[in-house]
PAMAR-333375 format. One line per 2 residues: number of its first residue (from 1); their letters; for each residue x, y, z of C-alpha. Coordinates in steps of 0.05 Angstrom, whole numbers. Example, Ala and Ser with C-alpha at 12.3 -4.5 7.8 and 13.67 -1.06 7.14 Angstrom:
residues 2
1	AS	246/-90/156; 273/-21/143
//
This chain:
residues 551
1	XX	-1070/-634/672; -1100/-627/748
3	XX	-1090/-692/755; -1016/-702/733
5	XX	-1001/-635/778; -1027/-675/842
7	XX	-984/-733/812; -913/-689/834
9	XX	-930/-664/898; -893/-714/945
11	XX	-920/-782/952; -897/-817/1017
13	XX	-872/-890/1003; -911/-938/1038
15	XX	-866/-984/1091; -859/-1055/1044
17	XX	-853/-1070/976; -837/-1124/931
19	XX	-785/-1119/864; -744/-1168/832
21	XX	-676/-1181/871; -611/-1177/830
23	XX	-547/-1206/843; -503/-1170/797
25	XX	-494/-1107/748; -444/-1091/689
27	XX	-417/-1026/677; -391/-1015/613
29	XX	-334/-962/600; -337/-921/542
31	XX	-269/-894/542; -232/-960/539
33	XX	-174/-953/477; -186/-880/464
35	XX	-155/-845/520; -104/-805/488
37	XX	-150/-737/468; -213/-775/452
39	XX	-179/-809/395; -238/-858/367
41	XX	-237/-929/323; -264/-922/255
43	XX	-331/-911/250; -388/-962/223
45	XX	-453/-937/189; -524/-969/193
47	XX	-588/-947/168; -647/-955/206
49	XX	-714/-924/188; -688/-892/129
51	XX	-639/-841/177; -567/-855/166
53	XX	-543/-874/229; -463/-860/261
55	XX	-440/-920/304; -371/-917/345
57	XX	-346/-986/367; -301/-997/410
59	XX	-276/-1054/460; -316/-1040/535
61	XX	-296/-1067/601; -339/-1110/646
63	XX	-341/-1097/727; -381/-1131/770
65	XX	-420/-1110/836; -442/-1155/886
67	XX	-506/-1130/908; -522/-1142/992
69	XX	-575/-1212/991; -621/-1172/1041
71	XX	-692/-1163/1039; -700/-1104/1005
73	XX	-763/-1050/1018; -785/-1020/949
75	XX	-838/-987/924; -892/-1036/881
77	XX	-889/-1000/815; -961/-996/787
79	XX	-970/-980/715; -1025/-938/680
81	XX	-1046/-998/639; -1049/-1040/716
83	XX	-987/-1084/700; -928/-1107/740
85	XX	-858/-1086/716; -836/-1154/680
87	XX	-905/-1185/668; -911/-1137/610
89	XX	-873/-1104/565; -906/-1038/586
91	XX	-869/-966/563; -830/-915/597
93	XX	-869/-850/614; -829/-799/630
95	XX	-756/-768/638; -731/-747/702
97	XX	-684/-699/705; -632/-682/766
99	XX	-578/-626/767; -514/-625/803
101	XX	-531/-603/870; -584/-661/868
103	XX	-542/-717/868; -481/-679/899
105	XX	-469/-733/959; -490/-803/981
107	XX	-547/-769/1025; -573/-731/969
109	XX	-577/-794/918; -610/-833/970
111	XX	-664/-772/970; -666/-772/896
113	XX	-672/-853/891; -732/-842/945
115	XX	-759/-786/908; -764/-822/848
117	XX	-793/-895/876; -844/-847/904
119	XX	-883/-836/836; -914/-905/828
121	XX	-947/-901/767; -878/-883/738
123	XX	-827/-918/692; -776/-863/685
125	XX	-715/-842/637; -673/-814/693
127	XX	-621/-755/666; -561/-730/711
129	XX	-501/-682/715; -443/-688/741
131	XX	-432/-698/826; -441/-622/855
133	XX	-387/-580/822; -352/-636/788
135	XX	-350/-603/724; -324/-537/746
137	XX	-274/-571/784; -245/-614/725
139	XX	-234/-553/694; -183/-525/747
141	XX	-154/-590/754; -79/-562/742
143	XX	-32/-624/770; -48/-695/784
145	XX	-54/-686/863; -112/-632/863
147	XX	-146/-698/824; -142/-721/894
149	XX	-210/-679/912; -246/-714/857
151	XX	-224/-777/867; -248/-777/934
153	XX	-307/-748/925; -325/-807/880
155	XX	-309/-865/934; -328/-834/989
157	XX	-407/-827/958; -396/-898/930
159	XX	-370/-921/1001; -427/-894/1026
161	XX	-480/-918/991; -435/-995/994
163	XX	-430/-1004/920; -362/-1025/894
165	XX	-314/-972/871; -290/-1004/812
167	XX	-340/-978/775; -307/-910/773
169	XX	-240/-925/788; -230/-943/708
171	XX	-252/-867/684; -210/-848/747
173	XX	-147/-880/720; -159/-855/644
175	XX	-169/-786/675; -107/-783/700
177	XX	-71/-817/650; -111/-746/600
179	XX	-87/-695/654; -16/-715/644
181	XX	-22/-715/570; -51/-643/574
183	XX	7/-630/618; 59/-654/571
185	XX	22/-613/512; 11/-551/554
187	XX	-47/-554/512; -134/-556/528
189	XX	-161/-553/468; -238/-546/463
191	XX	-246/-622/439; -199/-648/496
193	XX	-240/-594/541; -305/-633/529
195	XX	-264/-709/539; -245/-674/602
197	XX	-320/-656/633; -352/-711/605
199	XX	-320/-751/658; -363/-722/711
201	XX	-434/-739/680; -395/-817/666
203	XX	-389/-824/740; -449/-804/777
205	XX	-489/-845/726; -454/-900/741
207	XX	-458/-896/819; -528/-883/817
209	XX	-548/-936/782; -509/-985/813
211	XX	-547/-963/879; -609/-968/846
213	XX	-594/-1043/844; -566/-1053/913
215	XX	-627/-1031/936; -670/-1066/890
217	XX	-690/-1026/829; -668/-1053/761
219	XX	-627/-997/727; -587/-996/666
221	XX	-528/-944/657; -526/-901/594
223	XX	-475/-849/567; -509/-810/513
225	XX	-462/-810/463; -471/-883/462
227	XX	-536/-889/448; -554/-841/395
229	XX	-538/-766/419; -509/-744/350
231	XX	-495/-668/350; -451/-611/313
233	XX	-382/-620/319; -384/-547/354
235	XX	-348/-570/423; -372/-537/487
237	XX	-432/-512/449; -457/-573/406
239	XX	-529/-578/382; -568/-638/369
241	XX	-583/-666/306; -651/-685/290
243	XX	-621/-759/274; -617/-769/349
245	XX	-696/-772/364; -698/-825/319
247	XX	-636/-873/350; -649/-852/417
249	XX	-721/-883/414; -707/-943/380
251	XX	-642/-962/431; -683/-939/494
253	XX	-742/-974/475; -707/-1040/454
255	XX	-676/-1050/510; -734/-1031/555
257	XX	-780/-1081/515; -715/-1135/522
259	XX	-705/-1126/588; -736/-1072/628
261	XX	-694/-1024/670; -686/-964/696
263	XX	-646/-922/642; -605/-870/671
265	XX	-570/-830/625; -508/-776/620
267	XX	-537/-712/617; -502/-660/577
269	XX	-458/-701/527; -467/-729/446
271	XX	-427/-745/392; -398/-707/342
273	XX	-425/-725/274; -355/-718/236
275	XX	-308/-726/296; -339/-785/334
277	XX	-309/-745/386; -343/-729/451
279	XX	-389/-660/453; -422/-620/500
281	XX	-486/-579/497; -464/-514/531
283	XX	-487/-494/607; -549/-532/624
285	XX	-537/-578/575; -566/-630/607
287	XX	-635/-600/606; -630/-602/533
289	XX	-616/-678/538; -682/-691/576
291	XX	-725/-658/533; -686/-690/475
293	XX	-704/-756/506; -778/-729/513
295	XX	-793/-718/445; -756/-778/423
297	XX	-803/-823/466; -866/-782/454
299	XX	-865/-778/535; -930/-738/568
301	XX	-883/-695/611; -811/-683/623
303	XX	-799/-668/699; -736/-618/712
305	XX	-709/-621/780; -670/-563/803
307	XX	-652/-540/874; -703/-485/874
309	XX	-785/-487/872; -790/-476/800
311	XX	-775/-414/761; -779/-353/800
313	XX	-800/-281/796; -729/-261/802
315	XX	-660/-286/826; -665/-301/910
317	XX	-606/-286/914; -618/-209/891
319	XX	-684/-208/930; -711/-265/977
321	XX	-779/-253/974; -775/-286/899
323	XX	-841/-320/882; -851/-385/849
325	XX	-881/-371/782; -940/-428/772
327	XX	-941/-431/697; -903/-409/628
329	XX	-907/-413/564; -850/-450/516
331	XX	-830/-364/491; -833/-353/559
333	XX	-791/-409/586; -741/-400/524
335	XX	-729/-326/535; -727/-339/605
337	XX	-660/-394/595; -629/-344/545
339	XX	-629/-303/600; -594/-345/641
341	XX	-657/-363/681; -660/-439/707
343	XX	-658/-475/647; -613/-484/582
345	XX	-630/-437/522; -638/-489/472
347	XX	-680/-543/515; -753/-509/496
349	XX	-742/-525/428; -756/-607/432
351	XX	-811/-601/481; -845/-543/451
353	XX	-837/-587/379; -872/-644/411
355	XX	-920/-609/450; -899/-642/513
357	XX	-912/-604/584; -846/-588/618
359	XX	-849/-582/699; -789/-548/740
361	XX	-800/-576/814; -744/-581/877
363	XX	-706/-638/895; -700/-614/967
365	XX	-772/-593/967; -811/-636/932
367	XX	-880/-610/959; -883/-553/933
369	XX	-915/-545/861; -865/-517/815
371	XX	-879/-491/750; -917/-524/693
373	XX	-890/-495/623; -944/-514/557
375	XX	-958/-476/492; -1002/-434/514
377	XX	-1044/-411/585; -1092/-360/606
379	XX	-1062/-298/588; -1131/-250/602
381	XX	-1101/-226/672; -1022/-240/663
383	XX	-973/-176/678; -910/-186/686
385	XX	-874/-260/684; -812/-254/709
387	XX	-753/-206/726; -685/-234/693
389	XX	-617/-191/718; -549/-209/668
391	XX	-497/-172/685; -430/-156/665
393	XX	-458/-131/595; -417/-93/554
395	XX	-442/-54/505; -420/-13/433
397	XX	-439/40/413; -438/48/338
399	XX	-446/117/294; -433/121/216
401	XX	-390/163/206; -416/175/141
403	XX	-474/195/110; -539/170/164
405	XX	-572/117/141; -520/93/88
407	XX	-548/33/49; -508/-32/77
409	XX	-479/4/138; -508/-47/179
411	XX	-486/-108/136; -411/-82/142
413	XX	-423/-83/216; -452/-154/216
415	XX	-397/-176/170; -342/-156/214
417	XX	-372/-202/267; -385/-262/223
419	XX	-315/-244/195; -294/-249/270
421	XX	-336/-308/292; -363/-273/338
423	XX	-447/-265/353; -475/-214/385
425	XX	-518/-258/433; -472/-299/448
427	XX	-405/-295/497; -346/-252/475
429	XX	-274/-239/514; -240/-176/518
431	XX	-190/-204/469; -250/-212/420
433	XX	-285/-140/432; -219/-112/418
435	XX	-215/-134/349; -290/-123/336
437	XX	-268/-43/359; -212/-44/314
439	XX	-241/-72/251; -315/-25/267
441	XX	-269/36/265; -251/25/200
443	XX	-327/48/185; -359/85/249
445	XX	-343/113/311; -347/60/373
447	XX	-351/80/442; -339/11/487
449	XX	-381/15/546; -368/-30/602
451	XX	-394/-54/667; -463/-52/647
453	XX	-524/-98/670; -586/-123/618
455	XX	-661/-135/663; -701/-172/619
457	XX	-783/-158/635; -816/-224/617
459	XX	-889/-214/606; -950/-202/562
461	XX	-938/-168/506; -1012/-147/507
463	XX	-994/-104/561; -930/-78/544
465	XX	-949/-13/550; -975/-19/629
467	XX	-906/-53/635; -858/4/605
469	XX	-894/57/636; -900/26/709
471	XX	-824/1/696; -794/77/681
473	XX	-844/104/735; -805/51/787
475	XX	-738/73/753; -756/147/746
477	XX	-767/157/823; -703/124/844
479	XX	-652/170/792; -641/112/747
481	XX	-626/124/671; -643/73/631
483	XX	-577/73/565; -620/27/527
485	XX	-687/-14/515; -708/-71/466
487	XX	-754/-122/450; -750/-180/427
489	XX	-765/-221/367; -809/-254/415
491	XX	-839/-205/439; -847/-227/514
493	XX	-784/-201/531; -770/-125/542
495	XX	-689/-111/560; -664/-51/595
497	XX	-597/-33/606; -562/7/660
499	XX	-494/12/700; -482/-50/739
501	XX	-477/-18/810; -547/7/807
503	XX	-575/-62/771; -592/-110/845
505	XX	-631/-48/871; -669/-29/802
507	XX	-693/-113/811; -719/-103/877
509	XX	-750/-52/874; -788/-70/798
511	XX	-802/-127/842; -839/-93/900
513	XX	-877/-54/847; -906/-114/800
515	XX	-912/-172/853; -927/-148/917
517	XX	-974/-90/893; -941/-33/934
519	XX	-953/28/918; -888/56/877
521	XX	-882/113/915; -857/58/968
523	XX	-800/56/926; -757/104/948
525	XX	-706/142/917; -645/89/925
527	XX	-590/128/884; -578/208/872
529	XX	-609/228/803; -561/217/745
531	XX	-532/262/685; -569/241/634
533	XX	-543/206/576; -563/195/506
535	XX	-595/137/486; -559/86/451
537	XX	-569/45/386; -517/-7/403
539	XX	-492/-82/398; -486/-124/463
541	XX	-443/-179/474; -429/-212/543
543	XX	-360/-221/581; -343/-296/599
545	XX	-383/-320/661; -368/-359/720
547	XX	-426/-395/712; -425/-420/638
549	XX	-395/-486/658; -444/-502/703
551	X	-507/-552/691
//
């Protein structure tokens, strides 16, 4: 593993290099003849390796891009097996993941195209999102001229980087053509919702790989609902289906074998299983579709590239002097994401099933180390992982108001939520903890407490103990009560809940206590001593956030 951690710490590209010239690319559009609300042709069915397999055809446009007749300087792509892109049908070897703020301009997809020619022993899957906040912006879109800032967005980064803009003015057109349809309706429902974002992720692919060819590099667009992504038919929340390893490896790897390329693929979009309709896997989703691709391919890492140097010790924006944490586990990593740490809750599940090393680096740093997440590390002197604030937590509080400890009290309570559709660990509205109050009342007494903040203590649970106590020492000292702790099923994670207001302070200073070994009598009192309240035995659920849509 030393050897593939030198591998990703910046490799400068040397000044000539030879790769196959190309003359022209096709684009194919996935959304010709089923613009109106992501209505789809009959679906076929194959089989192939005994997995029943959902195909959606439909009729594609062709555009072609003249690519500049130039000499070209790119980097000679060595394989580990010592063979020449095209003089072997050699294998991909890893997936390359980018996030919005990555690719969010020309400038920054020239650094990610340099980034990536830099690893030369590489033939990578290349995953994006959506251009910067694309996706959040398609969701404000309210009349066809605030389109405009989209639109132009779009050609101005394909101006830039001189490939033609026909290869997004298509999904431009049908975009429009769906915002006045929702504007006739007065209707978003949550399958048009995912049509609508999945334009984002449609475009930057595109662009990207058509640059990739101007300059030289063989790439081959992908959306991933094309090519085997089959998920749930749960829209803005799908999951994958375990029939997706399976097509995704056999289209990837045909191709590649066929004609090698580049693939660079739509991050954070399937196909619904019963719909055929276009899904989404939730914030971060495209995390989820590296990994996915990881495990599919059997690759020996999946490479996440975010905008910061790896997970951190805590949020920088709550304390700056956040640390780069070096290495995780897969519980560690996945409690982290649920926390709304870095990465999507659901994309430790393929790599941790395959056993393949995930590594979080920065696009805009790419020297620095990152983190390196396995199944397991050296746990012998490990404290305290990571400091995770979510705030905005409201929480119920829950007494029987019948006899204590009434057989099936809690089963009525979990009821009413299934009854509801509504989890407890996952996002609720006000609309929805109303009715939760209303229909719990029938059977307890429910206090609704608001404006509260969860910090999740991710850490050794062979030294849970050390943690609690140095935690409420931290907490006791600055007049912070603590309404209610947990762990979790995990049992790396250790949750503490208290009033929002006091939540940013209680992180730095829990911070100053575990990672830079001060003394906690540094920590000085940082809020008057509190009336204490009773502890609470309660159910949390989490108000809409800001951030959800973004991935």
């Amino acid at each position: 593993m030393m050897a593939a951690s030198s591998q990703f710490s910046g490799v400068k590209t040397p000044q000539y290099h030879s790769f196959p010239k190309i003359t022209s690319l096709q684009c194919h559009s996935a959304f010709s003849n089923w613009l109106h609300f992501a209505s789809f042709h009959s679906p076929s069915y194959t089989k192939s390796s005994g997995i029943l397999i959902q195909r959606h055809s439909c009729k594609s446009r062709v555009f072609k891009v003249s690519c500049e007749e130039g000499s070209v300087d790119v980097i000679e792509r060595k394989r580990i097996e010592k063979s020449r892109l095209g003089e072997a049908k050699n294998e991909l070897t890893c997936v390359m993941k980018f996030g919005g703020s990555s690719v969010a301009s020309a400038d920054r997809m020239r650094e990610v195209a340099d980034l990536i020619l830099s690893f030369t022993g590489e033939s990578p899957v290349i995953v994006l999102s959506a251009m910067g906040k694309t996706t959040n912006m398609l969701l404000l879109v309210d009349t066809i001229e605030e389109l405009f800032f989209i639109e132009e967005l779009h050609h101005r980064t394909a101006d830039e980087l001189g490939v033609d803009r026909l290869i997004v003015d298509g999904h431009l057109e049908e975009l429009q053509q769906l915002l006045k349809g929702i504007a006739m309706m007065k209707e978003l429902t949550l399958r048009t919702r995912d049509y609508l974002v999945s334009f984002g992720e449609c475009m930057s692919t595109r662009i990207f790989a058509a640059y990739l060819n101007k300059i030289g590099v063989k790439a081959r667009q992908y959306d991933a609902f094309e090519i085997g992504f089959i998920t749930t038919d749960d829209f803005t929340n799908a999951d994958i289906l375990e029939a997706t390893y399976a097509a995704v490896a056999k289209r990837l790897n045909d191709d590649w074998n066929s004609d090698p390329a580049i693939p660079v693929v739509t991050g954070f979009l399937g196909k619904g299983l019963r719909s055929c309709a276009i899904t989404t896997l939730g914030r971060g989703g495209s995390d989820l579709t590296a990994t996915t691709i990881g495990k599919a391919l059997g690759f020996r890492e999946i490479q996440v590239w975010k905008d910061v140097d790896g997970v951190l010790t805590c949020d920088p924006n709550i304390y700056p002097r956040a640390e780069p944490v070096p290495y995780l586990t897969f519980d560690e990593a996945a409690e982290l994401a649920y926390c709304g740490c870095v990465l999507h809750p659901q994309s430790m599940r393929p790599a941790r099933e395959g056993d393949i090393p995930v590594r979080v680096k920065n696009s805009y740093n790419p020297k620095a180390p990152g983190t390196l997440i396995t199944s397991s590390r050296d746990m012998s002197k490990a404290g305290l992982t990571s400091i995770v604030l979510k705030r905005n937590v409201t929480m119920l509080d829950i007494v029987s108001t019948r006899m204590l400890g009434q057989f099936g009290f809690l089963a009525k309570v979990f009821s009413i939520f299934e009854d509801l559709g509504i989890s407890v660990d996952v996002v609720a509205t006000s609309e929805e903890l109303d009715h939760v109050v209303e229909e719990l009342e029938r059977i307890a007494v429910v206090n609704l407490l608001r404006h509260r903040s969860i910090i999740s203590l991710i850490g050794n649970v062979k030294r849970s103990s050390f943690i609690l106590e140095k935690a409420f020492h931290v907490l006791r000292i600055n007049g912070v009560n603590v309404q209610m702790i947990s762990q979790g099923a995990s049992k790396v994670n250790i949750s503490l809940v208290v009033n929002d207001n006091e939540a940013d302070q209680c992180v730095r200073a829990l911070h100053l206590a575990f990672f830079e070994r001060a003394d906690t009598s540094m920590c000085s009192t940082l809020y008057p001593a509190e009336e204490l309240t009773r502890p609470l035995l309660c159910l949390e659920t989490r108000q809409n956030s800001p951030e959800r849509a973004a991935h």
